[in-house]
C-alpha positions, 0 to 999 in steps of 0.5 A, a space after each residue: 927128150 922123155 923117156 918110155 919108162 914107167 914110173 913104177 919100174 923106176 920106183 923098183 929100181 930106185 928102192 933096189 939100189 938104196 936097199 944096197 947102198 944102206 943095208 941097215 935101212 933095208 933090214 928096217 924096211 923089211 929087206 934082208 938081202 944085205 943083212 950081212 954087209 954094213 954101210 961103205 962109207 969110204 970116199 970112193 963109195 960116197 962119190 960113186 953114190 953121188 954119181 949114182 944118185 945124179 943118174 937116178 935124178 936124170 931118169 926121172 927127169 925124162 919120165 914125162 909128168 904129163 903122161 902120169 896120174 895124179 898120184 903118180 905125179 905126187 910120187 914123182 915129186 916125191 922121187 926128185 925131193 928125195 933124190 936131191 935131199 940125198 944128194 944135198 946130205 952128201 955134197 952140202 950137209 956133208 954129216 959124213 965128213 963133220 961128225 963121227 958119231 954116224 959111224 958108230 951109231 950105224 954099228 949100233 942100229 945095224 947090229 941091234 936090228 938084227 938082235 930085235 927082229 926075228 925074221 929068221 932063226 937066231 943061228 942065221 941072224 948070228 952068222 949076219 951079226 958076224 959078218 957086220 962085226 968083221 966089217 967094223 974095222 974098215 967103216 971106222 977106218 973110213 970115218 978116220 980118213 972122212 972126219 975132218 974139223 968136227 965140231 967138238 960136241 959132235 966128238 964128245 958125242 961120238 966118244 959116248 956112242 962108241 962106248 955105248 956101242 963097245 959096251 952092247 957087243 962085249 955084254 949085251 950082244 951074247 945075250 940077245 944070241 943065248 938061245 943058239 947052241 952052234 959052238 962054231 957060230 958062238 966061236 966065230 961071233 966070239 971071234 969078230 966082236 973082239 976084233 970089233 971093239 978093238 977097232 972100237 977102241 982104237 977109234 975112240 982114242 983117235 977120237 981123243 988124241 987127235 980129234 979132240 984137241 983140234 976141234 974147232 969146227 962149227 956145228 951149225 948148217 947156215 940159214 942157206 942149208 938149213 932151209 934147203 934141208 928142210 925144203 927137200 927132206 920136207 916140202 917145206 919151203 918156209 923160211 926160218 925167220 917165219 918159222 921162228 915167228 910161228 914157234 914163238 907164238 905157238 909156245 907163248 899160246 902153249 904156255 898159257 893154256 900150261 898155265 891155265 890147266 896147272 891152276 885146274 890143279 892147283 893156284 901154285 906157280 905153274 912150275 912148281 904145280 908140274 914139279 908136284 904132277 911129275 912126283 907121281 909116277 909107277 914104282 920101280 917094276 911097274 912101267 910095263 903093266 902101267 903101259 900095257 893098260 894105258 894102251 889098252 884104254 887109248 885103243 878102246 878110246 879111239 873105238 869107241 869114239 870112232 876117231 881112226 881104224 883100228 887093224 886086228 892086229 895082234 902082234 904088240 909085244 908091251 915089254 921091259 927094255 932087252 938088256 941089250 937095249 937098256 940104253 933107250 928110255 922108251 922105243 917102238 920097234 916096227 918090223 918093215 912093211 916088206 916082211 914076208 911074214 907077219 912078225 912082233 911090233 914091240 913097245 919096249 920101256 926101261 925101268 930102274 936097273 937096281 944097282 943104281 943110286 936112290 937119286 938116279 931111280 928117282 930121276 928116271 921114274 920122275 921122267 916117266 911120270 904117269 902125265 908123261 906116260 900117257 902121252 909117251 904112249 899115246 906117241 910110241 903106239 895108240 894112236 902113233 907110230 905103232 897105228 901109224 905102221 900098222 897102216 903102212 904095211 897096208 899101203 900098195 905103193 912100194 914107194 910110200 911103203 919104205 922108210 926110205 921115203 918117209 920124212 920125219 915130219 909126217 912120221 912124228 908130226 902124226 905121233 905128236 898130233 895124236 897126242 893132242 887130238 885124243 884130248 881134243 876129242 875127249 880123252 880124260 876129261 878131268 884128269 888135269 895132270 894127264 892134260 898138263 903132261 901133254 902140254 909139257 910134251 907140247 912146250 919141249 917140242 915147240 922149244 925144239 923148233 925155236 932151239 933148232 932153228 935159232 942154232 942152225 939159222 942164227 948164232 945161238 950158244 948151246 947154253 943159250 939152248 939150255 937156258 931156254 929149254 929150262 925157262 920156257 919149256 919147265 925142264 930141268 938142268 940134265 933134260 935141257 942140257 940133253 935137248 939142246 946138244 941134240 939140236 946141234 947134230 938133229 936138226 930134223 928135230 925141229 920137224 916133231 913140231 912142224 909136222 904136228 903144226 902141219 896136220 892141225 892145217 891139213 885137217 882144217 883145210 880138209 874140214 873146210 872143203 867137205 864141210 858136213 861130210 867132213 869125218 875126223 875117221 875118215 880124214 885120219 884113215 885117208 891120211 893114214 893109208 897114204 903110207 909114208 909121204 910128205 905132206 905135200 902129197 897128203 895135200 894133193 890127194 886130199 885137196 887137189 893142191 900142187 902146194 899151198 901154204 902148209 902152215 899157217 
């Protein structure tokens, strides 16, 4: 039997319950409702989810697709992918039982997206952060009676987190709050974050003396799981030998277009000619000013070639790192499209600190070489994820508004598109090394796709990752090493080549369909306006397809 309900009222209660369920995604998104709480992680939460998320399924299941528009049956698919997705974490994935490294990663975005965003005064935000410290103790107790049979990297990994996390609270997180003079709300905080990293450390030993030893688990997904994932968190219904087929003809066709611009530069070994590109880079205290005019010359780019709308849009604050945020290297900060007010999108980049060594200076600022740099913040801003948003929060749909919905093969797909399209379209002619840099970029994540999908899918070793990350995407040892553990626990990050493989397809098909009234802006501002959507709803508006393949 269908239902009377209208989809849009299902879509406010949908929304309203994940808004609950996750409040750290919430704050992220724009709602501040449950600033004050941290997730529930304990068993008796996840199952009641579950239940919760099956009953959502069965409301939707009795909304008649017939009587709905085309876009609302687009979101409808949408609605049904996101609520099995959701269901397939809990029940298969199952992150919350196999890797600790969630709960303290959760402390940390929840507490730092409070220091960031200034939805409201400080004192008001440090009465939250208070509220979130008290509460550590009882999240951490639940990872204790979830995790079983971790993988050891994923205790490794959670060992590091913990530690990062201990090290913001005790040193970073009174300084994000210097400026409130409430000496019962410094006290209060003093209070809880003591309470907070004790728990912290208590859970970092259990970590060692009883996670640790007996960690045997494994990380990898399965072939079976993997591919769902994928199918439900992205549309992508391609099975992973295909995919594996696609990524190593995609890299072998990158590396030689690599090698092709490196000779440009110079008829050295490719290798050697980027050791050489990557040796030029802004000096120490430099990386901001050096950013700030490298987005200032991408977004008079894009204008002046009419490639993609530009919002009079004010509020990029281009700046060093906060201290309490001096682990990153480089991170955009968007406020949530359900702001009720206008606030500072920030593109944040870490300098040297200088009490490191000569070596680690020169490594970090090898890392934001100026062929990196460019595509670094061709990703991070103009034309990606700070445009990307600009647009979201113009989106009248509720549903493709929240971060709730956005699957990450559209969100970085786009960013890493971007990169690519602005040299397609001209950008930088003859400055080979900027070029080269974003072929590299190219080639890291082409070599994601093979890494993630030979890891989860198949039986390959993390030193095989590594090895492969140095040999065929030029990276050296400590970079590898980095991409190749994080493919154990992010098998999402497959998706930054997928999605840029995805767009390339739309936009031909899109091309091929208009034929001389294709408009590259008009495709991408279409596209753009669509908000946070799979690319299977971006290939039902503008091609009329229920499916189709999406890559090629």
């Amino acid at each position: 039997m269908y239902s009377s309900e209208p989809l849009p009222r299902f879509i406010d209660d949908y929304l309203a319950y994940l808004h609950e369920v996750h409040p750290t995604t919430a704050t992220f998104d724009g709602i501040h409702t449950h600033d004050d709480l941290l997730e529930d992680y304990s068993r008796q939460a996840i199952d009641a989810h579950l239940r919760d998320l099956g009953n959502f399924g069965r409301r939707l299941d009795s909304i008649n697709a017939e009587t709905l528009s085309a876009e609302e049956k687009a979101e409808r698919a949408m609605l049904e992918a996101n609520v099995r997705g959701r269901m397939h974490e809990l029940e298969q994935v199952r992150g919350w039982e196999r890797n600790p490294q969630i709960y303290a990663e959760t402390v940390a975005l929840s507490l730092a997206a409070q220091a960031i965003f200034a939805y409201a005064p400080a004192a008001e935000r440090a009465r939250r952060v208070f509220s979130k410290l008290r509460q550590v103790p009882r999240l951490l107790q639940s990872a204790e009676a979830n995790v079983k049979d971790a993988p050891g990297i994923f205790v490794k990994n959670a060992l590091e987190t913990v530690r990062g996390v201990k090290a913001f609270i005790d040193r970073d997180l009174p300084r994000a709050f210097a400026a409130v003079d409430d000496l019962a709300v410094l006290s209060d905080l003093a209070d809880a974050a003591t309470e907070a990293t004790a728990a912290l450390d208590r859970f970092a030993q259990w970590l060692e003396t009883e996670q640790a030893p007996r960690a045997r688990g494994s990380f990898r997904l399965g072939q079976a799981r993997f591919e769902k994932k994928l199918a439900l968190d992205e549309g992508l219904t391609t099975g992973s030998g295909q995919l594996l087929t696609i990524a190593l003809r995609e890299l072998a066709e990158s590396q030689e277009e690599f090698k092709r611009v490196a000779a440009k530069i110079d008829k050295a070994d490719p290798v050697e000619v980027w050791r050489k590109v990557k040796e030029a880079h802004p000096s120490a205290g430099t990386l901001v000013a050096t950013a700030r005019e490298q987005v200032a010359e991408l977004a008079t780019f894009l204008r002046k070639h009419n490639l993609v709308s530009l919002p009079d849009d004010n509020g990029l604050v281009i700046g060093p790192t906060p201290p309490f945020y001096r682990w990153t290297f480089a991170s955009v900060w968007s406020p949530g499209a359900f702001e009720s007010r206008p606030l500072k999108t920030y593109y944040y980049l870490t300098d040297v600190d200088p009490s490191w060594s000569d070596e680690k200076k020169k490594e970090h600022l090898r890392d934001f070489s100026h062929a990196v740099l460019w595509s670094i913040t061709a990703h991070e801003a103009y034309p990606g994820h700070v445009l990307h948003f600009q647009h979201v929060r113009r989106v009248e749909s509720k549903l493709r508004r929240s971060i709730l919905s956005a699957p990450t093969s559209f969100v970085e797909g786009w960013a890493h598109y971007g990169e690519q399209m602005i040299f397609e379209e001209g950008f930088a002619k003859r400055e080979h090394a900027r070029r080269l840099g974003q072929l590299a970029e190219v080639l890291v994540r082409l070599a994601r796709l093979v890494v993630g999908v030979r890891l989860h899918a198949e039986d390959l070793s993390v030193e095989q990752g590594v090895r492969f990350f140095r040999d065929e995407a030029y990276l050296e040892e400590s970079s590898a090493r980095r991409e190749a553990e994080r493919g154990t626990f992010d098998p999402s990050y497959v998706t930054y080549a997928l999605g840029r493989l995805m767009m390339l397809k739309l936009r031909d098909d899109v091309r091929e369909k208009e034929g001389e009234g294709f408009s590259l802006r008009s495709f991408h501002d279409r596209v753009l306006g669509h908000g946070l959507a799979p690319f299977a709803f971006h290939r039902q508006m503008l091609l009329g397809e229920a499916g189709g393949p999406m890559l090629v």
